[in-house]
DSSP file (Angstrom, degrees, kcal/mol; ACC not computed):
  #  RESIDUE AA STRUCTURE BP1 BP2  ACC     N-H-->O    O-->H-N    N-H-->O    O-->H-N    TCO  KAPPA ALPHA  PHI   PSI    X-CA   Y-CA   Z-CA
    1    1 A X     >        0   0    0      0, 0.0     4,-1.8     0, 0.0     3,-0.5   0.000 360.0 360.0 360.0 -53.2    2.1   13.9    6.7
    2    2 A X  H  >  +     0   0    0      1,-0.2     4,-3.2     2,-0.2     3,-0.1   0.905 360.0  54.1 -45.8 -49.2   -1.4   15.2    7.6
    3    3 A X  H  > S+     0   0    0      1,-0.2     4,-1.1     2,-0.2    -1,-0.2   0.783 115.3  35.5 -59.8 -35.2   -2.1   15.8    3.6
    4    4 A X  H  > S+     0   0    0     -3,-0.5     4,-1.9     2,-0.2    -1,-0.2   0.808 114.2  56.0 -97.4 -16.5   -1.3   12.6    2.3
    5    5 A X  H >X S+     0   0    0     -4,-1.8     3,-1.8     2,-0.2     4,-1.1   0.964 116.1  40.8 -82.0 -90.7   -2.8   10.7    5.5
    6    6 A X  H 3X S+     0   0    0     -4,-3.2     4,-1.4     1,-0.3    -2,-0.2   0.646 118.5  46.1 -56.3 -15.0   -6.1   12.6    4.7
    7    7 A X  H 3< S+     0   0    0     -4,-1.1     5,-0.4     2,-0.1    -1,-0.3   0.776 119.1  47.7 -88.5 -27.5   -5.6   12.0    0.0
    8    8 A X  H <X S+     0   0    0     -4,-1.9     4,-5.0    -3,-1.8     5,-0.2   0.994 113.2  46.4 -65.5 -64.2   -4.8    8.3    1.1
    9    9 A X  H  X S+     0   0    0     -4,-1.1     4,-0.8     1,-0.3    -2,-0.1   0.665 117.9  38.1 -34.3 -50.2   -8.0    8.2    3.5
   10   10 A X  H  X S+     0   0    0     -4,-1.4     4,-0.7     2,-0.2    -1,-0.3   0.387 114.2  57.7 -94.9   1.2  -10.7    9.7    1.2
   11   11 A X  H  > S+     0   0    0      2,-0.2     4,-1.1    -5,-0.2     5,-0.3   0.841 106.8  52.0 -83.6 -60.3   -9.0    7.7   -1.8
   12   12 A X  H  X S+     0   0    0     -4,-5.0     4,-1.3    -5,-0.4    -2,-0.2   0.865 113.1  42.6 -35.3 -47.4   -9.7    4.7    0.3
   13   13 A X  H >X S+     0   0    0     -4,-0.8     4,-1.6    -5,-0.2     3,-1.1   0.979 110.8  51.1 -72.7 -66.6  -13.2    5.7    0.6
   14   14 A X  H 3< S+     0   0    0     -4,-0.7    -2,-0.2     1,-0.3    -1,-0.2   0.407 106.5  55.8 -28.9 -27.3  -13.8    6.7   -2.7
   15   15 A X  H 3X S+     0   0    0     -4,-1.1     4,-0.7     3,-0.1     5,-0.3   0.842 113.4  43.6 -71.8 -58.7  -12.2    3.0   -4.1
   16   16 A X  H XX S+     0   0    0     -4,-1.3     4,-3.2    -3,-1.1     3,-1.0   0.973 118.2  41.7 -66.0 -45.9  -14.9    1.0   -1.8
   17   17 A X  H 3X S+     0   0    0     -4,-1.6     4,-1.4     1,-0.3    -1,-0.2   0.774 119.9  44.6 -84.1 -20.3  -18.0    3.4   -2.6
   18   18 A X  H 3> S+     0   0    0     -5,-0.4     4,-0.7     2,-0.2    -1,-0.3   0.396 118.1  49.6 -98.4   8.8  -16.9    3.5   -6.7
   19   19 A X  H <X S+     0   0    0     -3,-1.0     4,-2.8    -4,-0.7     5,-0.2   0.841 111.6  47.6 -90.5 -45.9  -16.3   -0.4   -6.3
   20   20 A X  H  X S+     0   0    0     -4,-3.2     4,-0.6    -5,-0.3    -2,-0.2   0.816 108.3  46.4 -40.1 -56.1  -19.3   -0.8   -4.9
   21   21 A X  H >X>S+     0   0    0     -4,-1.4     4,-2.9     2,-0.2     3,-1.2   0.927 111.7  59.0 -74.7 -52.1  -21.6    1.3   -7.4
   22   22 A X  H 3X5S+     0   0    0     -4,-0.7     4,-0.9     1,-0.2    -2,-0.2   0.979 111.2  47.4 -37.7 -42.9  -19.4   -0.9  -10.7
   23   23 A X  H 3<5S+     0   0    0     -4,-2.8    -1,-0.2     1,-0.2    -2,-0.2   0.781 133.1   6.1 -95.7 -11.4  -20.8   -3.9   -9.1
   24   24 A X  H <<5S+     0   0    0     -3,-1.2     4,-0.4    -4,-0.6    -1,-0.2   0.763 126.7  48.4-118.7 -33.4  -24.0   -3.0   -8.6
   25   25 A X  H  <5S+     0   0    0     -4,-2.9    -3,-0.2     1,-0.2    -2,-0.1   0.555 122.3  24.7-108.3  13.8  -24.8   -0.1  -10.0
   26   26 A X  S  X<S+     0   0    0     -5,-1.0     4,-1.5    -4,-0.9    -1,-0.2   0.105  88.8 103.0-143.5  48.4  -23.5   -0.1  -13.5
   27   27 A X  T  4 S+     0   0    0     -6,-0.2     3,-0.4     2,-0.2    -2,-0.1   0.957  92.5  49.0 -53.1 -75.6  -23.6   -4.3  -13.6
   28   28 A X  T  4 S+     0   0    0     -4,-0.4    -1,-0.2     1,-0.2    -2,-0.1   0.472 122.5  24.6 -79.0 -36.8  -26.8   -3.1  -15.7
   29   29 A X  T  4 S+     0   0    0      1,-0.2     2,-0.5     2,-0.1    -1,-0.2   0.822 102.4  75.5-127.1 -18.4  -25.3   -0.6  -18.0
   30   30 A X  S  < S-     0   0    0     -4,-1.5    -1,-0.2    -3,-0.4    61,-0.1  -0.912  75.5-124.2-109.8 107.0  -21.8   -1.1  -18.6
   31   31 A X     >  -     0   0    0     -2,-0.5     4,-2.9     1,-0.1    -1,-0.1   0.150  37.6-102.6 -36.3 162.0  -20.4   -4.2  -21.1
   32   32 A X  H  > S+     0   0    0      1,-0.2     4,-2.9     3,-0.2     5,-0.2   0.977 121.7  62.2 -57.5 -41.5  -17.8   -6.9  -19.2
   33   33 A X  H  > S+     0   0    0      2,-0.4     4,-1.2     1,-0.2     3,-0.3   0.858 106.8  29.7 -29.3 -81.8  -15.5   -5.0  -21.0
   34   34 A X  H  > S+     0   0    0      1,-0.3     4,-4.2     2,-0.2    -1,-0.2   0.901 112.2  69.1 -78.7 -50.0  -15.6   -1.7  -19.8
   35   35 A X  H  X S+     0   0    0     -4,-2.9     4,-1.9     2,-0.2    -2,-0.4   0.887 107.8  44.7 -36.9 -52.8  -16.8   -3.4  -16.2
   36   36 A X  H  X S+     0   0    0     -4,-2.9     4,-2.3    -3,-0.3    -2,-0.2   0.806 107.1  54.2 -47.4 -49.6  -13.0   -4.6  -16.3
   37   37 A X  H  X S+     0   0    0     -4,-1.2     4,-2.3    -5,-0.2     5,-0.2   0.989 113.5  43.6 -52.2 -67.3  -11.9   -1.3  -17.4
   38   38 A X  H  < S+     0   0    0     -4,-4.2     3,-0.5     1,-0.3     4,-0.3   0.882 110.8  51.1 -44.8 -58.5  -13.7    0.1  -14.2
   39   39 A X  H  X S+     0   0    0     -4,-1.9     4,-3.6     1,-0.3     5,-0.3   0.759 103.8  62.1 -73.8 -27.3  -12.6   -2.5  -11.6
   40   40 A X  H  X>S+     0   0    0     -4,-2.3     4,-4.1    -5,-0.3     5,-0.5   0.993 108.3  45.5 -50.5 -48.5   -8.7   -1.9  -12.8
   41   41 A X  H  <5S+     0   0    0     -4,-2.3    -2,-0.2    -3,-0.5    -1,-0.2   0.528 111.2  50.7 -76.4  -5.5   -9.3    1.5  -11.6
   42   42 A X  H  >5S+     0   0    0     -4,-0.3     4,-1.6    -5,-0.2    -1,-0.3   0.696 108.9  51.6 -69.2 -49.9  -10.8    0.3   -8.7
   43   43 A X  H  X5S+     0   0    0     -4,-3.6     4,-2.3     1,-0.2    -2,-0.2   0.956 111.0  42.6 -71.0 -49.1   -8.1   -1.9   -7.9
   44   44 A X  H  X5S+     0   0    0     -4,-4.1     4,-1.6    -5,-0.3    -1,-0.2   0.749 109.5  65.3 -83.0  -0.9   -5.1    0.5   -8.2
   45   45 A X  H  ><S+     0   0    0     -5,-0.5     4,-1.7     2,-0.2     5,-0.4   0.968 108.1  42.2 -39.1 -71.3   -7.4    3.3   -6.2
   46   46 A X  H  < S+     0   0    0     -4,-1.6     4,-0.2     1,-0.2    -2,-0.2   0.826 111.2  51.2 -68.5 -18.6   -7.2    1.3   -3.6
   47   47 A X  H  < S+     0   0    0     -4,-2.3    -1,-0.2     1,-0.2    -2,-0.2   0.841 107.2  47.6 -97.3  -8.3   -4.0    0.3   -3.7
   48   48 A X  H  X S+     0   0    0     -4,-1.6     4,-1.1    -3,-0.3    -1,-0.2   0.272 108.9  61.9-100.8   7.1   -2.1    3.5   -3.9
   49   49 A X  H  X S+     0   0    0     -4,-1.7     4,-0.7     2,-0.2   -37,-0.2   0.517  98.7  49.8 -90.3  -0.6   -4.3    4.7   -1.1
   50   50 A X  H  > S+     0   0    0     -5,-0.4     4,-1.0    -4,-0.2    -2,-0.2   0.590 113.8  52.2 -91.2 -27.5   -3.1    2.2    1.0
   51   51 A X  H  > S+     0   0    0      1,-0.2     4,-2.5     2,-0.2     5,-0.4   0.926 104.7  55.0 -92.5 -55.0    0.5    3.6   -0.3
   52   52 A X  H  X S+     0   0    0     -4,-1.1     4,-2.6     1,-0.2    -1,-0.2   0.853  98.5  55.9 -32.9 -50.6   -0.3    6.8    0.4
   53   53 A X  H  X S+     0   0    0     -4,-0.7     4,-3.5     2,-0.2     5,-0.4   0.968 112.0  50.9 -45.1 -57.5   -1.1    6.0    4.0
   54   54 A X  H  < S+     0   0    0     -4,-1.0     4,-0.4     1,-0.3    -2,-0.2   0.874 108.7  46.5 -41.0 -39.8    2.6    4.5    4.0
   55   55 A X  H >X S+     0   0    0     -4,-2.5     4,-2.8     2,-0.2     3,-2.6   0.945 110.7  53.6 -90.7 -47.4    4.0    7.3    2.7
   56   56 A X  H >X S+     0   0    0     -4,-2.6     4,-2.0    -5,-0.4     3,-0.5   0.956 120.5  36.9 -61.7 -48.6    1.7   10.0    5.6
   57   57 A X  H 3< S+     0   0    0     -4,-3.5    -1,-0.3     1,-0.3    -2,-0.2   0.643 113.0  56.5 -97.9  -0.8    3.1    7.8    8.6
   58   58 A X  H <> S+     0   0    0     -3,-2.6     4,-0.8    -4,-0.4    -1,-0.3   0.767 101.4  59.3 -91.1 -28.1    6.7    7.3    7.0
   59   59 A X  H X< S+     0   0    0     -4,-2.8     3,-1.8    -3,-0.5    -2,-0.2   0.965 100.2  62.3 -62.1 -51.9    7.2   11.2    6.7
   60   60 A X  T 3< S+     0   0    0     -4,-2.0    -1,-0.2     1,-0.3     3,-0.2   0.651 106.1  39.2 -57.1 -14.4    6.7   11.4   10.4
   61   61 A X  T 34 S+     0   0    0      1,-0.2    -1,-0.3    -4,-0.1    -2,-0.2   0.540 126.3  35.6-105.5  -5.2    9.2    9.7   11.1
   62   62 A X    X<  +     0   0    0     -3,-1.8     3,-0.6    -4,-0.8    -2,-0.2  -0.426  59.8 169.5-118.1  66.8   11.4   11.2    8.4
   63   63 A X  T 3  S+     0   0    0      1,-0.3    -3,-0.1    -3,-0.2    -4,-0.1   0.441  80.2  47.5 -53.4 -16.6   10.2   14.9    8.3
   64   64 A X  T 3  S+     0   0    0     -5,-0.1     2,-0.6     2,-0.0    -1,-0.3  -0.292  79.3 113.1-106.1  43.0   13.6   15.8    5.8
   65   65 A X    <   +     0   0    0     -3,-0.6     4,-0.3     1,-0.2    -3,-0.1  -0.989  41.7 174.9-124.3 126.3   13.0   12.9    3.6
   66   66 A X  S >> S+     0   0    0     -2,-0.6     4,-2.4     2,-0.1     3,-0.7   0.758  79.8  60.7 -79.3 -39.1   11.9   14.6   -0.1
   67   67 A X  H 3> S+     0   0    0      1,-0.2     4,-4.6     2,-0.2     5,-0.1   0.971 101.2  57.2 -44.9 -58.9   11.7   11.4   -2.0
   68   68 A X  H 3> S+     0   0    0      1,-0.2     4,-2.6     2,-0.2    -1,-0.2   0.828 110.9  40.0 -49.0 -34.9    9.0   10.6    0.6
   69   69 A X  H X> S+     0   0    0     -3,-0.7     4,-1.4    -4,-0.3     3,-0.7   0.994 118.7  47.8 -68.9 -61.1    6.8   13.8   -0.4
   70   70 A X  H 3X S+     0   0    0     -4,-2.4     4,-1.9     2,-0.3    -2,-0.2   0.852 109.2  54.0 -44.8 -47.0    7.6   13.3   -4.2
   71   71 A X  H 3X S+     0   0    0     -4,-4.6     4,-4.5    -5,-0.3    -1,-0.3   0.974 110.0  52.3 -38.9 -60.0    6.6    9.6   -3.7
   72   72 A X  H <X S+     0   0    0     -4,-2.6     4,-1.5    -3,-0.7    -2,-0.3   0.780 110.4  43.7 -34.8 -57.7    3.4   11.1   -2.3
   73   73 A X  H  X S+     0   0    0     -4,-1.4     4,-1.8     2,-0.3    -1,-0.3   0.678 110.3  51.9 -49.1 -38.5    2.7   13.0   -4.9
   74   74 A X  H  X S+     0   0    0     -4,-1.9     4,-2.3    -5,-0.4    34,-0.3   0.966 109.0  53.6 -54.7 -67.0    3.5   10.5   -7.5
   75   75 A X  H >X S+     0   0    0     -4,-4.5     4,-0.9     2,-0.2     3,-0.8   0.936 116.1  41.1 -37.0 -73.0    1.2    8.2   -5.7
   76   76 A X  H 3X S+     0   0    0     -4,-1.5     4,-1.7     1,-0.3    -2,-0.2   0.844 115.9  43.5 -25.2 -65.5   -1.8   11.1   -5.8
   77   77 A X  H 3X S+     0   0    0     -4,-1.8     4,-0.6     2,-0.2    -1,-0.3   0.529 108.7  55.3 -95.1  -3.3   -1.5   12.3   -8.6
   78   78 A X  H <<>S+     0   0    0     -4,-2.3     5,-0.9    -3,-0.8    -2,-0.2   0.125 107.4  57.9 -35.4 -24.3   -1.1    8.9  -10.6
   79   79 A X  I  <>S+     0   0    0     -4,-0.9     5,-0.9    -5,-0.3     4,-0.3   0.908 104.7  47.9 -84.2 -39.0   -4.3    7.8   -9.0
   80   80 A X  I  X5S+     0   0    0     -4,-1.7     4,-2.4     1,-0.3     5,-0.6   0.954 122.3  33.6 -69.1 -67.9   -6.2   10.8  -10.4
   81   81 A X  I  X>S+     0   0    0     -4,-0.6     4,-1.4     3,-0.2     5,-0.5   0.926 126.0  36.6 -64.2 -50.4   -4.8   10.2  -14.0
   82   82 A X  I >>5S+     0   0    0      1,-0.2     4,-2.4     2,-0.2     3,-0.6   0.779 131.4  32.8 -68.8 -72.4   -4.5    5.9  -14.2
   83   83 A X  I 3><S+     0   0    0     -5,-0.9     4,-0.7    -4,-0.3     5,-0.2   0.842 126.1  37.5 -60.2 -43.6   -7.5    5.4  -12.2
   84   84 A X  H >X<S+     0   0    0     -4,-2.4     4,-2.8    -5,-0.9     3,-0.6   0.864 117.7  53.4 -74.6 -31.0  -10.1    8.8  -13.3
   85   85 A X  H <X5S+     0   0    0     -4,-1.4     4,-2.7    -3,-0.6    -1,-0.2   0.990 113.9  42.6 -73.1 -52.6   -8.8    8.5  -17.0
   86   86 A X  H 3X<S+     0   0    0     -4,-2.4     4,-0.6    -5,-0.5    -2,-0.2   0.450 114.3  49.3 -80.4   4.2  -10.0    4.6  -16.7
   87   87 A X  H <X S+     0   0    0     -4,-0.7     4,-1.1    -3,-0.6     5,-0.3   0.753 113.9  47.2 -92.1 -59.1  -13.3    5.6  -14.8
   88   88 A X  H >X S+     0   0    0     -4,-2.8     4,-2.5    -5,-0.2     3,-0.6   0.943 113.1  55.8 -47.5 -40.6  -13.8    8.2  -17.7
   89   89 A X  H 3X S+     0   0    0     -4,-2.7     4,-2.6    -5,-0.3     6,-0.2   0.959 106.3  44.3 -48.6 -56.8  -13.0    5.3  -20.2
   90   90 A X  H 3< S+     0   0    0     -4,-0.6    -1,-0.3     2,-0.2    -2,-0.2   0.343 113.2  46.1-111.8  22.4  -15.0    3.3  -19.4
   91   91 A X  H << S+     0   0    0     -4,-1.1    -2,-0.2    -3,-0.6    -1,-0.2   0.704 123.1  38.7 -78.7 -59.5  -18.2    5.4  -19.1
   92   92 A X  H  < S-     0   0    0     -4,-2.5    -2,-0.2    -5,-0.3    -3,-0.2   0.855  86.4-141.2 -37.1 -66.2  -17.5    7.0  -22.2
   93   93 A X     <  +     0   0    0     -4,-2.6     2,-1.9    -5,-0.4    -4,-0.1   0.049  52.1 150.3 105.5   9.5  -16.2    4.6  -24.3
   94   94 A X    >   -     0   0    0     -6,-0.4     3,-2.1     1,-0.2     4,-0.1  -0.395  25.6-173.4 -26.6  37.9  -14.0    7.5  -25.2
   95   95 A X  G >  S+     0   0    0     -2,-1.9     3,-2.2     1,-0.3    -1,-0.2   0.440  83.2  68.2   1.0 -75.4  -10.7    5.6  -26.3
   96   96 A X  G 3  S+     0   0    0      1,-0.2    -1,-0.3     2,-0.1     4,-0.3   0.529  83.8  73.9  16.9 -60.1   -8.8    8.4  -26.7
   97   97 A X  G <> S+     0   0    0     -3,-2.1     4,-1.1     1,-0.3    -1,-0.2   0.763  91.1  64.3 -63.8 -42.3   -9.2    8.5  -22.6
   98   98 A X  T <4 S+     0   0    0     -3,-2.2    -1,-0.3     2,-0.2     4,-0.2   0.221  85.1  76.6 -70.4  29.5   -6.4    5.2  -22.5
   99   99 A X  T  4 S+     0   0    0     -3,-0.2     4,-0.2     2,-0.1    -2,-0.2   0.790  99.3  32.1 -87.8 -70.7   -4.0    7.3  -23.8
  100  100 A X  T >> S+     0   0    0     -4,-0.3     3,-3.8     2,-0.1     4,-0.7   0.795  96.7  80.0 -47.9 -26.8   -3.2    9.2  -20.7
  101  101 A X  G >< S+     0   0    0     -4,-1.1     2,-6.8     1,-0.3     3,-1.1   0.550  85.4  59.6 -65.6 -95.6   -3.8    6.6  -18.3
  102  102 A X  G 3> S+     0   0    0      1,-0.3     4,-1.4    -4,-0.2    -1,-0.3   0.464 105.2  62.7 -39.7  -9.8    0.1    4.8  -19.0
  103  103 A X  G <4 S+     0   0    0     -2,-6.8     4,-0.4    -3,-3.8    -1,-0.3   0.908 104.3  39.2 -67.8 -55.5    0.8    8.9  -17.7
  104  104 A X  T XX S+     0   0    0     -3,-1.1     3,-3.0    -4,-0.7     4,-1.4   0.986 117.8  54.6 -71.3 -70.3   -1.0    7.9  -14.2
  105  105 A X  H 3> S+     0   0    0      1,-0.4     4,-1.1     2,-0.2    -2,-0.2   0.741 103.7  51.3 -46.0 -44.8    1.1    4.3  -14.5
  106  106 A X  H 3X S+     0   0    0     -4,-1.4     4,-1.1     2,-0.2     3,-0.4   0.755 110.5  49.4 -55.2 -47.3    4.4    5.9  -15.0
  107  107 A X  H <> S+     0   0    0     -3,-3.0     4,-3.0    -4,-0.4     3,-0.4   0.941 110.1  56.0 -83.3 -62.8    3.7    8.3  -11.4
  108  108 A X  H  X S+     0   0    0     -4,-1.4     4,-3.0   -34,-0.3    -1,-0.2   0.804 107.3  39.9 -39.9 -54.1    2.9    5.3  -10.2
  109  109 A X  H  X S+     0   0    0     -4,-1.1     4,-2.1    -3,-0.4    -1,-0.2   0.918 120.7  47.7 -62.3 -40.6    6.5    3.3  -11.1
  110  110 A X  H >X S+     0   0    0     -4,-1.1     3,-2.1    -3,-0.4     4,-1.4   0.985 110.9  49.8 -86.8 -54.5    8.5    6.6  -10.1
  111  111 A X  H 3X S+     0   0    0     -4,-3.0     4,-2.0     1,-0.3     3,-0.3   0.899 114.0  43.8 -74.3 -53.5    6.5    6.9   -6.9
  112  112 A X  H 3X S+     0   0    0     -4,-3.0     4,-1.1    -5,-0.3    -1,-0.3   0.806 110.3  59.1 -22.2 -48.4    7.3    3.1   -6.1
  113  113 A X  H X< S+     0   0    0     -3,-2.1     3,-1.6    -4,-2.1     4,-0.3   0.965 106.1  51.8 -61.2 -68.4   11.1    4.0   -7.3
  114  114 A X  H 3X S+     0   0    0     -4,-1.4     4,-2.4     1,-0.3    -2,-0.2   0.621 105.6  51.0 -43.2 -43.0   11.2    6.6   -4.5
  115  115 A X  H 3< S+     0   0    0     -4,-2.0    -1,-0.3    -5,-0.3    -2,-0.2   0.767 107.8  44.9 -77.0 -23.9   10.3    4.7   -2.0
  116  116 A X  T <X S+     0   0    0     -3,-1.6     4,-1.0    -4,-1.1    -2,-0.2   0.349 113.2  60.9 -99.3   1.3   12.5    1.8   -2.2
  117  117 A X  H  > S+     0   0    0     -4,-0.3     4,-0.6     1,-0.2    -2,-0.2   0.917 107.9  39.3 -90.1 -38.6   15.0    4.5   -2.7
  118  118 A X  H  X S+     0   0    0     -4,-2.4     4,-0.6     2,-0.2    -2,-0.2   0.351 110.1  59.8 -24.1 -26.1   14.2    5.9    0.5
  119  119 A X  H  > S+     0   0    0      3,-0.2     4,-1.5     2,-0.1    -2,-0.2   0.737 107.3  50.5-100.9 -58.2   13.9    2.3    2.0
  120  120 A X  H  < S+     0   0    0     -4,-1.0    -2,-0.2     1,-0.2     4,-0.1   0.808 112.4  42.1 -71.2 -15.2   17.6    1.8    1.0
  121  121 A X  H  < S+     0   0    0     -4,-0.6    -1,-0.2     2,-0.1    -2,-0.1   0.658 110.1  53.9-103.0   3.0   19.1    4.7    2.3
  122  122 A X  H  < S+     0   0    0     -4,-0.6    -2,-0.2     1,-0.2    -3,-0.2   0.987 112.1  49.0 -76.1 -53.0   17.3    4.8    5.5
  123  123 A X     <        0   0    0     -4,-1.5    -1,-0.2     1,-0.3    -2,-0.1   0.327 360.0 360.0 -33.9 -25.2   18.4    1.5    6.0
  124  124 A X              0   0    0     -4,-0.1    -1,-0.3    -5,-0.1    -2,-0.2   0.452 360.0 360.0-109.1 360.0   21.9    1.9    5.3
């Protein structure tokens, strides 16, 4: 719980302070283009740290639940890949760099998958 409560937290930070710096500070240097690119990777930062949180405080209350960890992980490690491959992208202009990201998107589905699988059997 503690580990994912604290990768959600500093993902969360890390979303606001690298939204922050696209919007002001490479407004200037960065095409709309690749600004778009950035702010995707902005958005689903933030929003699978926000999942992540979900996941820290839903393990405490199911401490045997594996889907929940695997979710976590999915979640984690799908931000690093979708969102840092699309940070690289679109600093780089490296193309190449969107190949992986559908890699991160995919972690993303399964971690989602996990959860609602979790959700249906706690429930039932």
């Amino acid at each position: 719980m503690k580990l994912f409560l604290m990768l959600g937290s500093i993902s969360g930070f890390l979303s606001v302070a690298l939204g922050a710096f696209g919007a002001h500070a490479l407004k200037e240097k960065l095409d709309e283009y690749s600004l778009g690119i950035f702010h995707t990777g902005v958005t689903y930062q933030t929003t699978h740290a926000l999942a992540l949180i979900v996941v820290a405080f839903l393990i405490k209350w199911y401490p045997d639940s594996s889907g929940l960890t695997w979710a976590g992980w999915c979640f984690a490690i799908g931000t690093l890949i979708f969102s840092g491959s699309l940070y690289a992208l679109a600093a780089s202009g490296v193309k190449v760099l969107g190949a992986i990201t559908p890699i991160g998107g995919l972690l993303f589905l399964v971690g989602w998958a996990l959860l609602a699988i979790h959700a249906w059997k706690a429930v039932s």
